[in-house]
Backbone bond lengths (Angstrom), bond angles and torsions (degrees), N, CA, C in turn:
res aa  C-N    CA-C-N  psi(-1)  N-CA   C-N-CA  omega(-1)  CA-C   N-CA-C  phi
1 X - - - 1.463 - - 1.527 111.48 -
2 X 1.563 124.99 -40.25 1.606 121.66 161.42 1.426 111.12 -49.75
3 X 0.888 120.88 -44.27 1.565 108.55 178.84 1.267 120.65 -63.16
4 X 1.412 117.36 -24.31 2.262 117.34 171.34 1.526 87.33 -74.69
5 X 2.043 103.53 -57.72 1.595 89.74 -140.64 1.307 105.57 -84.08
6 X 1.569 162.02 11.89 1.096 145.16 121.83 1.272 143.57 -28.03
7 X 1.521 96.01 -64.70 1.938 106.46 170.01 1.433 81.41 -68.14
8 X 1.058 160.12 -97.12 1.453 139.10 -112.34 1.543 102.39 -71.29
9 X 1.337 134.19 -15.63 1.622 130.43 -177.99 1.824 90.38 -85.85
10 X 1.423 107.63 -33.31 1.412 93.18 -179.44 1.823 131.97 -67.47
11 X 1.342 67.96 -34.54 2.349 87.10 166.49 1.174 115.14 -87.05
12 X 1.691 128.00 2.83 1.157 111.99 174.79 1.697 96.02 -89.75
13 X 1.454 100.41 -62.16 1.381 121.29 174.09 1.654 121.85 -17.92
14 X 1.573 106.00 -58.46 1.471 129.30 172.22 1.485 108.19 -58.68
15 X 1.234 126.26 -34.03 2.006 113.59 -131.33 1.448 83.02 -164.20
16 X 1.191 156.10 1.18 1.238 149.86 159.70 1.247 117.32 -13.75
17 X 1.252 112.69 -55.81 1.459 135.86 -160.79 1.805 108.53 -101.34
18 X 1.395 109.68 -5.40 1.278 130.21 155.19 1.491 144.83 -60.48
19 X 1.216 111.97 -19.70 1.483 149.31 -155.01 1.349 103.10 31.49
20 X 1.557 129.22 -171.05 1.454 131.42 -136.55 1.563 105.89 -76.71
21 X 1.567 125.88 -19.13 1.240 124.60 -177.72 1.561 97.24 -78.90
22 X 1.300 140.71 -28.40 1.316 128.83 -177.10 1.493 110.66 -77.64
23 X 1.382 103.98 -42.08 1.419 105.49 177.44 1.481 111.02 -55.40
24 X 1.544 113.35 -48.92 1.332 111.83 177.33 1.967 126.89 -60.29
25 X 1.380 87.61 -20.93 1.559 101.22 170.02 1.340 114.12 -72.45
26 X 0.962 128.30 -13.95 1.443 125.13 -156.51 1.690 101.41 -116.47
27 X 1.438 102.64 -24.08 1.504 97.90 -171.19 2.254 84.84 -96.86
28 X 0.777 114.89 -14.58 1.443 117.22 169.46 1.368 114.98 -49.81
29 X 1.473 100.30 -42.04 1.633 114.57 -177.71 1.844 117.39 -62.99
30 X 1.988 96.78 -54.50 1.058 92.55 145.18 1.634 148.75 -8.37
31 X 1.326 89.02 -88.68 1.546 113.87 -166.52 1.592 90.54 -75.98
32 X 1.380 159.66 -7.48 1.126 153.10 160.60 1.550 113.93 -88.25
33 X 1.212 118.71 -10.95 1.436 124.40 159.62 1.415 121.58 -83.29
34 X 1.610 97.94 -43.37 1.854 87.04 -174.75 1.488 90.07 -84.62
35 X 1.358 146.23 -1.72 1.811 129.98 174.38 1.421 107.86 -67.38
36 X 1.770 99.81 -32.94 1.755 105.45 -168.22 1.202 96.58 -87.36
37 X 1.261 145.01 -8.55 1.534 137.06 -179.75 1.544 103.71 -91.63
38 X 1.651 129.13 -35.00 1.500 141.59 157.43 1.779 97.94 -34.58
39 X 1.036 93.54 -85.55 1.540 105.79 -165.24 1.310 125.50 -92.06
40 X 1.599 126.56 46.15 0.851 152.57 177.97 1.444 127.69 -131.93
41 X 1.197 123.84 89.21 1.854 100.23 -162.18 1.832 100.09 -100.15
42 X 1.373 98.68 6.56 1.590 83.42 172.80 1.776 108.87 -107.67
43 X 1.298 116.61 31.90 1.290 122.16 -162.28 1.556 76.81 -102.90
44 X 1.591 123.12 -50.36 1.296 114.42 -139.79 1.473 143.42 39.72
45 X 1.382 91.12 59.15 1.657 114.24 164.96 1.754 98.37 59.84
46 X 1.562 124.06 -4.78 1.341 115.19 178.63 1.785 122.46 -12.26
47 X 1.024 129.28 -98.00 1.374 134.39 146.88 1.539 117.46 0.35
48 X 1.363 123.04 -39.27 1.966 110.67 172.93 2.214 84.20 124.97
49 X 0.774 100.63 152.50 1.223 117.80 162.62 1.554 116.95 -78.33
50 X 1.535 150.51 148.18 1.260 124.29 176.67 1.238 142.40 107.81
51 X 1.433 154.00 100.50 1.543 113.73 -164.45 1.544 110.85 -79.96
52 X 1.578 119.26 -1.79 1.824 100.85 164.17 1.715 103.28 -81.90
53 X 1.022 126.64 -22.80 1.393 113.13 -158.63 1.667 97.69 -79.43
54 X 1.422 112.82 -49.48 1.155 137.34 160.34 2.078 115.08 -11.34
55 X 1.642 80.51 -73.51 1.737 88.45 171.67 1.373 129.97 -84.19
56 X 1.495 105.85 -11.99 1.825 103.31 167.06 1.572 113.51 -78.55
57 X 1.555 101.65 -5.12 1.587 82.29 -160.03 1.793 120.81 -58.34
58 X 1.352 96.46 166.48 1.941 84.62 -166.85 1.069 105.92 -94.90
59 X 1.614 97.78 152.33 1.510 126.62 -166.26 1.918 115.07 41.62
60 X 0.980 123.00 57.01 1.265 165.24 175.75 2.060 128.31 -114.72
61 X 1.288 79.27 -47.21 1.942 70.92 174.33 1.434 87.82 -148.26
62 X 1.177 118.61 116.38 1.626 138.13 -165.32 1.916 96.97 -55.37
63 X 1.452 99.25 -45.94 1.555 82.29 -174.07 1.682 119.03 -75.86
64 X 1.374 89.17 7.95 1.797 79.12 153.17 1.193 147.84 -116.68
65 X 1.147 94.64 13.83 1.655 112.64 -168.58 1.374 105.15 -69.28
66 X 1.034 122.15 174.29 1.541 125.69 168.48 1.011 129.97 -92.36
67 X 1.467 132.51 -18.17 1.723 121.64 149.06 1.129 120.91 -76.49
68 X 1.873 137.23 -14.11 1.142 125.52 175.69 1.738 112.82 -81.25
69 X 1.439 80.74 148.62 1.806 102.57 -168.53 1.825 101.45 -62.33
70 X 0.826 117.00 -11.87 1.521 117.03 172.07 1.448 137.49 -82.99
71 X 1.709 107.02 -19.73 1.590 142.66 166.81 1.884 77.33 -36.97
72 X 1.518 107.96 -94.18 1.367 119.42 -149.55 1.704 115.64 -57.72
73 X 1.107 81.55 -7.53 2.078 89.74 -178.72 1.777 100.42 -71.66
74 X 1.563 100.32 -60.46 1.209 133.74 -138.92 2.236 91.48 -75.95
75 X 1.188 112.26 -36.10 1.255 129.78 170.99 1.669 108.49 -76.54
76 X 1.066 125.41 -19.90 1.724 137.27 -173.10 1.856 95.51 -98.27
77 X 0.771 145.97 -50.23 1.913 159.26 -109.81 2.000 61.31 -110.87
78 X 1.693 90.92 130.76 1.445 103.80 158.25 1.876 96.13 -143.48
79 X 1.524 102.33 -166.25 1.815 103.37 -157.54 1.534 92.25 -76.21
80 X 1.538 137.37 17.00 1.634 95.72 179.55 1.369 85.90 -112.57
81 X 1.484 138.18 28.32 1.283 126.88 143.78 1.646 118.90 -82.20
82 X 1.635 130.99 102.08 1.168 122.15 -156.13 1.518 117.10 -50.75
83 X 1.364 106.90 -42.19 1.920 99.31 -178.90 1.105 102.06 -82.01
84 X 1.108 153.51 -10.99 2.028 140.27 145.48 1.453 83.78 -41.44
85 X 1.256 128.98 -76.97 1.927 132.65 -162.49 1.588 92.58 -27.44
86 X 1.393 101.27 -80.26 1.560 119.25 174.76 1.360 111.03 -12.88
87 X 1.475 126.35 -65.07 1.379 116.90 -148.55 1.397 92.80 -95.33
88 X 1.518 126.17 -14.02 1.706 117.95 164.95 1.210 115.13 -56.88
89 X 1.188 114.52 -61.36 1.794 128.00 158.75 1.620 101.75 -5.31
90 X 1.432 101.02 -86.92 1.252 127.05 -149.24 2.002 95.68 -54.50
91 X 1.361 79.00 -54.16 1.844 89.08 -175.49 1.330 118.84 -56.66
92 X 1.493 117.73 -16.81 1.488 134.02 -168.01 2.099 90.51 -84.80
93 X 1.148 88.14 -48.12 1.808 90.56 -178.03 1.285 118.87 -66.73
94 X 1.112 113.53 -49.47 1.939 123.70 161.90 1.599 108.91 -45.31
95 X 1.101 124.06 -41.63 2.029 120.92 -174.59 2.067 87.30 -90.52
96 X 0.981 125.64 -15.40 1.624 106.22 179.59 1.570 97.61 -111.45
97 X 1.348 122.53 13.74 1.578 117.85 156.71 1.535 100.46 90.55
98 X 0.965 145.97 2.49 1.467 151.08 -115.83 1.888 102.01 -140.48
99 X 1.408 112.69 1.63 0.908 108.14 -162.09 1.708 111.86 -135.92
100 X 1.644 101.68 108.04 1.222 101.03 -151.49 1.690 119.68 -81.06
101 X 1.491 121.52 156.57 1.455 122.42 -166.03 1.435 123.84 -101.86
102 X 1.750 108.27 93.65 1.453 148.51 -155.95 2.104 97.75 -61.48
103 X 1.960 85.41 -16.73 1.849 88.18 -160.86 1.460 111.81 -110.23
104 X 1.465 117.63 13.41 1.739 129.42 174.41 1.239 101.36 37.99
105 X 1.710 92.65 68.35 1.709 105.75 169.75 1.600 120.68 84.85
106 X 1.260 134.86 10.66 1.803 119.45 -133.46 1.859 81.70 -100.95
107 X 1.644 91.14 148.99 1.438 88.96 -169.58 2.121 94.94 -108.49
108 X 1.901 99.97 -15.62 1.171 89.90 -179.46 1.524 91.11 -134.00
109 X 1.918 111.15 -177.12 1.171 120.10 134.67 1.662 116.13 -173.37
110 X 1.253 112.47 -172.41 1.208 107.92 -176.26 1.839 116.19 -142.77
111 X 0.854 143.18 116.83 1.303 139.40 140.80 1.874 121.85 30.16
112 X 1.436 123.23 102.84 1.062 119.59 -147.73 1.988 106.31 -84.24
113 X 1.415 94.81 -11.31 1.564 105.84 164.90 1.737 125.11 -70.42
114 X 1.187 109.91 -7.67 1.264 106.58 175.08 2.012 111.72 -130.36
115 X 1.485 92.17 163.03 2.039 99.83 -172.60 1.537 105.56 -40.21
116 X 0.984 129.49 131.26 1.345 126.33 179.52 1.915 91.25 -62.06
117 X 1.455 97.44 140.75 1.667 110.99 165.76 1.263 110.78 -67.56
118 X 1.538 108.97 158.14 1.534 136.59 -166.53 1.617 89.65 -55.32
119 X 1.445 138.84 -56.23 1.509 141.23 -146.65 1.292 99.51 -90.36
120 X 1.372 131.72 9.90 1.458 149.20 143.71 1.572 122.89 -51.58
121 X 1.441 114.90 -30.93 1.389 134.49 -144.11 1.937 100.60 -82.21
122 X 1.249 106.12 -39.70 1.876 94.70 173.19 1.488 98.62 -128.29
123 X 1.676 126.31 18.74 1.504 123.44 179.95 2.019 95.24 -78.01
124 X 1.138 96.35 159.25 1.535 122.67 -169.72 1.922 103.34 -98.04
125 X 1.024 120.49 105.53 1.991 113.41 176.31 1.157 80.28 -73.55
126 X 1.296 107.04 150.10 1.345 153.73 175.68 1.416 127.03 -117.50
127 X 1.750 117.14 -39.88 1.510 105.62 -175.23 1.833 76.29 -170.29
128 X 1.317 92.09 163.36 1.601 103.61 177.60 1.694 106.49 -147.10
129 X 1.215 105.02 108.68 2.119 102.69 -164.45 1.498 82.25 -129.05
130 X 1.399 94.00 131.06 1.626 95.76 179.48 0.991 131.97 66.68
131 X 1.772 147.33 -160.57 1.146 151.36 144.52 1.945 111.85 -23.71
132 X 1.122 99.37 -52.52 1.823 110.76 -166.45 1.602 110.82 -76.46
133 X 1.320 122.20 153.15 1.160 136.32 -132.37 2.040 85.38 -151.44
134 X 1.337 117.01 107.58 1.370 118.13 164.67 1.252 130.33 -102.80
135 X 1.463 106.17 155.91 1.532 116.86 -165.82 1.432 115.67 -115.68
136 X 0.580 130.98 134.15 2.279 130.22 135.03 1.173 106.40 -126.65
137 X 1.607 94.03 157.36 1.770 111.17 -177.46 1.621 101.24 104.22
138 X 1.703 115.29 2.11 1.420 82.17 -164.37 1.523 94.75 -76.93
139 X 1.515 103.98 165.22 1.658 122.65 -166.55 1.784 93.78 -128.30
């Protein structure tokens, strides 16, 4: 059950305000991190093993960190908020493989209102849904 209900607090948290393709983008990111940590042995599990370990990792998905104002939302949000429902959904399809990747691979991204980050600098965009702006390649 950590593996739906994590990434899905993390795509609500992230992409809320995104509607279901952002949410689904974001848990894409997810599920394209823990595949590259599977089949990667020079990654060394960096990222967490898992898709909960995957999406808690720290300072990794801003709305979980512990000074952002979204930590306590995102930990509060249970199913009779419909897009919490939504991103269970979505997250339920991502852990049964079933859930297809809107972001051509992106392992990161960030919010198109702010300086693109330093690990931006030789990463490849990939897809842009909503506000957020995706990556692979980052090195």
């Amino acid at each position: 059950m950590r593996n739906i209900e994590l990434p899905a607090r993390i795509a609500w948290g992230e992409a809320r305000d995104q509607g279901r393709d952002g949410m689904q983008a974001v848990l894409n990111t997810i599920d394209n991190r823990t595949r590259m940590d599977l089949f990667n042995d020079n990654r060394d599990d960096w990222w967490g093993e898992g898709y909960a370990n995957v999406a808690t990792k720290a300072a990794q998905y801003s709305a979980y960190n512990e000074n952002d104002p979204n930590r306590a939302k995102l930990e509060a949000v249970t199913d009779a908020d419909p897009i919490f429902a939504e991103a269970v959904e979505l997250a339920s399809l991502m852990v049964r493989g079933q859930l297809p990747d809107l972001t051509g691979g992106a392992t990161h991204y960030h919010n198109n209102k702010i300086k693109p980050p330093f690990w931006t600098k030789n990463a490849t965009v990939t897809a842009i849904i909503g506000n957020h702006i995706f990556y692979k390649g980052v090195a």
